[in-house]
One Martini backbone bead per residue (centre of mass of N, CA, C, O) as a GRO file, in nm:
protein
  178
    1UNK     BB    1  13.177  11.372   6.734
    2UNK     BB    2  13.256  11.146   6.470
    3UNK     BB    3  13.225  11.018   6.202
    4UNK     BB    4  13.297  10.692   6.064
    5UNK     BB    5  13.103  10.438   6.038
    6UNK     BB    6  12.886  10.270   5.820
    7UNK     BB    7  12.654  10.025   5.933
    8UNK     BB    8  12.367  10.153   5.840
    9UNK     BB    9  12.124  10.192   5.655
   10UNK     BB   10  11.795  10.231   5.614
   11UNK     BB   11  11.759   9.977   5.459
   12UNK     BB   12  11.855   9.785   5.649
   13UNK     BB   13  11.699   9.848   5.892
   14UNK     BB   14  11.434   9.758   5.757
   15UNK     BB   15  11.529   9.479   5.747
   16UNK     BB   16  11.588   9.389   6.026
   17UNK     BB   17  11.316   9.473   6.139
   18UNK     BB   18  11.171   9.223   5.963
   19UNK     BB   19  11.294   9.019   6.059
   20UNK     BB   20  11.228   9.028   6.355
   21UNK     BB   21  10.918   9.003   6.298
   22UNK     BB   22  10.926   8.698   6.220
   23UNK     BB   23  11.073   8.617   6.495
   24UNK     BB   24  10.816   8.715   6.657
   25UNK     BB   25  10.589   8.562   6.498
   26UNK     BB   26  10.741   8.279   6.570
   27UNK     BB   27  10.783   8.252   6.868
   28UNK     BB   28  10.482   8.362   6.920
   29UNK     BB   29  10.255   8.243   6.749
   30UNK     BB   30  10.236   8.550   6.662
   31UNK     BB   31  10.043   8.847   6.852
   32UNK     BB   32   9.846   8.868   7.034
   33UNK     BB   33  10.001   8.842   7.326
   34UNK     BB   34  10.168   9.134   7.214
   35UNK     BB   35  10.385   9.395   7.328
   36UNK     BB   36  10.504   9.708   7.311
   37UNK     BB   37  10.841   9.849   7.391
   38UNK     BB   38  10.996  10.160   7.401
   39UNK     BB   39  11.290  10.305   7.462
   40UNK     BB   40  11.389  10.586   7.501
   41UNK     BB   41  11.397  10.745   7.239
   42UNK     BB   42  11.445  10.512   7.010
   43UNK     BB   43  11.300  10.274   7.054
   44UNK     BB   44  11.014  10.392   6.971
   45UNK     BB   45  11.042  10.403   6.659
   46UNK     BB   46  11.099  10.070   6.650
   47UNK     BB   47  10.859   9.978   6.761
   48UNK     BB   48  10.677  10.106   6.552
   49UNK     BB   49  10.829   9.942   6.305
   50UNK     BB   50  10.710   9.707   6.408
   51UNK     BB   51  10.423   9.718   6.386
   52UNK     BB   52  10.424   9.792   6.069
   53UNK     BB   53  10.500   9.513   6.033
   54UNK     BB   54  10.276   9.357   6.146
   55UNK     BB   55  10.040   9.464   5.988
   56UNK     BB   56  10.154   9.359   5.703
   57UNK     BB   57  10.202   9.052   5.772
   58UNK     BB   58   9.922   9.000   6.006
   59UNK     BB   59   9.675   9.230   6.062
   60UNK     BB   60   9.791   9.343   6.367
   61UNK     BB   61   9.741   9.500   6.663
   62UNK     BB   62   9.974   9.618   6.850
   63UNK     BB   63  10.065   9.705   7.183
   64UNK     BB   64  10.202  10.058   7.183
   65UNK     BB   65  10.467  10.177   7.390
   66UNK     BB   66  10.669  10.347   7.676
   67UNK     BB   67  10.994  10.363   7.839
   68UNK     BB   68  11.142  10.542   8.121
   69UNK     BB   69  11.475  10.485   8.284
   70UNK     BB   70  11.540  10.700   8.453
   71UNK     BB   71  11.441  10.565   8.768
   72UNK     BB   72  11.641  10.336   8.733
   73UNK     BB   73  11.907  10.408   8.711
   74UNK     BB   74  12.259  10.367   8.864
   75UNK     BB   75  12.370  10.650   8.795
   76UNK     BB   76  12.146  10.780   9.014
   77UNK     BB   77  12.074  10.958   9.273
   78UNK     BB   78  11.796  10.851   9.516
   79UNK     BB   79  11.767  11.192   9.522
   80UNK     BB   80  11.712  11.227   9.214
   81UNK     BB   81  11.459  11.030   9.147
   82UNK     BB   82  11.245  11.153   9.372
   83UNK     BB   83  11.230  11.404   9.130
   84UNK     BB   84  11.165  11.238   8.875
   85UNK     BB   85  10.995  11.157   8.596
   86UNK     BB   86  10.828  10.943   8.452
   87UNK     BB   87  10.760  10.836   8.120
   88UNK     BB   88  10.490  10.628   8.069
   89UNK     BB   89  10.364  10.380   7.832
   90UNK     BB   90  10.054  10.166   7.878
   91UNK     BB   91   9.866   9.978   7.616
   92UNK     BB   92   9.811   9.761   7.860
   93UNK     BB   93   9.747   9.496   8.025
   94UNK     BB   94  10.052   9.306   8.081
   95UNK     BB   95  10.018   9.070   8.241
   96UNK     BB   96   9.911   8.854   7.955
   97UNK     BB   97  10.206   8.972   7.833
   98UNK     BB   98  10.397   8.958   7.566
   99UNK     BB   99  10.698   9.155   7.615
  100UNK     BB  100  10.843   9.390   7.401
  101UNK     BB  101  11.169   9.515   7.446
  102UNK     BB  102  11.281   9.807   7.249
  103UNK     BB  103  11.603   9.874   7.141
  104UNK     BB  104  11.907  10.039   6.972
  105UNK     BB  105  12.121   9.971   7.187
  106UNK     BB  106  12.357   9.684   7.318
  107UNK     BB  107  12.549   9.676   7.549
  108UNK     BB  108  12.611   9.654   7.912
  109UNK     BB  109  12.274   9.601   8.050
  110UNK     BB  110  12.157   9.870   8.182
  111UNK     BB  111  11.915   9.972   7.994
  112UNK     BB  112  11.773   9.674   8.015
  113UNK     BB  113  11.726   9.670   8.324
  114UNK     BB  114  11.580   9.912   8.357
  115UNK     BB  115  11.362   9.855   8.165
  116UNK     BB  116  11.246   9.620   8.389
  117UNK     BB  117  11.197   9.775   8.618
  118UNK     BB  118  11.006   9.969   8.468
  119UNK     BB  119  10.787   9.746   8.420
  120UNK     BB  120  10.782   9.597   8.713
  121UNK     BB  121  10.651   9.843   8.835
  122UNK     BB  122  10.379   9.800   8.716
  123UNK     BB  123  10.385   9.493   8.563
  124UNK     BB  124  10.388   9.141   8.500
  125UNK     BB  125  10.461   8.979   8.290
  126UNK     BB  126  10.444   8.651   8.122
  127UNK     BB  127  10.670   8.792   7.948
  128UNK     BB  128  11.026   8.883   7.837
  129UNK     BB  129  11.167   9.084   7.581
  130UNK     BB  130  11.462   9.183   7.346
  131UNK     BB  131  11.499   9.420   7.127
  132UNK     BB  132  11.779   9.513   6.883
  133UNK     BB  133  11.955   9.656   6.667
  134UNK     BB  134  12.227   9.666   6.827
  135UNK     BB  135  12.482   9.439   6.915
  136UNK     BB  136  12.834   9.549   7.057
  137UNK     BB  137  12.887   9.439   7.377
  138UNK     BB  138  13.052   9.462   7.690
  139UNK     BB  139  12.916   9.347   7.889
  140UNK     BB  140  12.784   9.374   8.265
  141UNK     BB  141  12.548   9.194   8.230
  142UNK     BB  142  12.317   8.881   8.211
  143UNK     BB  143  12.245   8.970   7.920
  144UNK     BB  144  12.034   8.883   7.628
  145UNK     BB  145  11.887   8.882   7.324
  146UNK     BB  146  11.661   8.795   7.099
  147UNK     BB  147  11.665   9.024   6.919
  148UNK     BB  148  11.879   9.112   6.627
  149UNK     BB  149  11.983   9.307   6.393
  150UNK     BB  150  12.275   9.385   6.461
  151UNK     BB  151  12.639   9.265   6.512
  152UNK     BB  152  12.877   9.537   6.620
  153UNK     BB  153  13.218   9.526   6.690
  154UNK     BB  154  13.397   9.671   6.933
  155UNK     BB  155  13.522   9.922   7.128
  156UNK     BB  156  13.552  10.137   7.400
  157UNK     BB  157  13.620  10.389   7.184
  158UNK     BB  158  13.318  10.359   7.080
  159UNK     BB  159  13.014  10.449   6.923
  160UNK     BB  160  12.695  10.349   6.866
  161UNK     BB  161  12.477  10.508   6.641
  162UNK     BB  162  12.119  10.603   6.625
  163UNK     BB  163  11.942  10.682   6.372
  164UNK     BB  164  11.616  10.849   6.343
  165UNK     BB  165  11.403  11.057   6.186
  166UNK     BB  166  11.216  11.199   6.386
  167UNK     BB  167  11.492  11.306   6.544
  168UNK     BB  168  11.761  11.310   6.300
  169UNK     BB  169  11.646  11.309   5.993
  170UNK     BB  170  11.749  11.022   5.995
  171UNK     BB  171  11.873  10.710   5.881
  172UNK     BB  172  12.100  10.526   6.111
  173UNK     BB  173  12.443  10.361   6.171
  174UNK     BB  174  12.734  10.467   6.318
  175UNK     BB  175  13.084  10.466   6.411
  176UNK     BB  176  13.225  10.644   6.634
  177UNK     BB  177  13.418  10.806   6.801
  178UNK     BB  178  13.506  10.970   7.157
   0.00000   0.00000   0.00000
């Protein structure tokens, strides 16, 4: 795969970041009662950056966890998932708490449907919601996101790839060749 175009650098996504962080502190009437949880593996640090964003804006910190949706995708046979572990972690009960599941790319809907399955094994929680940094089309699942930090119109023969500095020592987004 090699990189074709830069669709967003560090900059912008801290900005998109920001704005997603006033959207969901203005639609929630503020925080007290939100929970954040990252898709492994970007969504986990997009996730911290809505943390460190409501810390800054907001003086509060919000309960961050993270869920692991291997166990839940569709296209995983049913004799392979019961031996895969999961790794989630939830950092509260969830009952009375708008979770906002946060992912780096929502193409088909089906990232965010094992998301959610995987939230709902554990706990229902009262409100569910969805963050991406980047939505791109092509759904397959009648998903939509909340908050979506830029749409990004593909093709299917392209790919868009979300680095972030923990894992991949850069921050950024590109669109790939396949």
């Amino acid at each position: 795969m090699s990189r074709k175009t830069l669709i967003m650098d560090e900059t912008a996504i801290k900005r998109a970041m920001a704005r997603i962080t006033h959207e969901l502190i203005e639609r929630n009437k503020g925080v007290q009662n939100v929970c954040l949880l990252g898709v492994k593996r970007r969504g986990v640090p997009l996730s911290k950056m809505l943390y460190e964003n409501v810390l800054k804006f907001e003086e509060v910190k919000v309960p961050v966890g993270y869920i692991d949706i291997t166990r839940h995708r569709d296209d995983i046979d049913v004799k392979e998932k019961n031996v895969l572990e999961s790794d989630c972690h939830f950092p509260c009960d969830i009952r009375d708490k708008v979770v906002i599941i946060v992912d780096d790319v929502l193409y088909t809907g089906r990232t965010a449907r094992a998301a959610i399955e995987a939230t709902f094994a554990y706990a229902r929680p009262k409100e569910l919601q969805l963050a991406v940094l980047v939505d791109r089309g092509h759904r397959e699942l009648p998903i939509r996101p909340d908050y979506v930090g830029k749409n990004v119109p593909t093709s299917k023969d392209e790919k868009v790839k979300v680095l972030v500095n923990e894992i991949d020592g850069e921050t950024a987004v590109y669109i790939t060749e396949l």
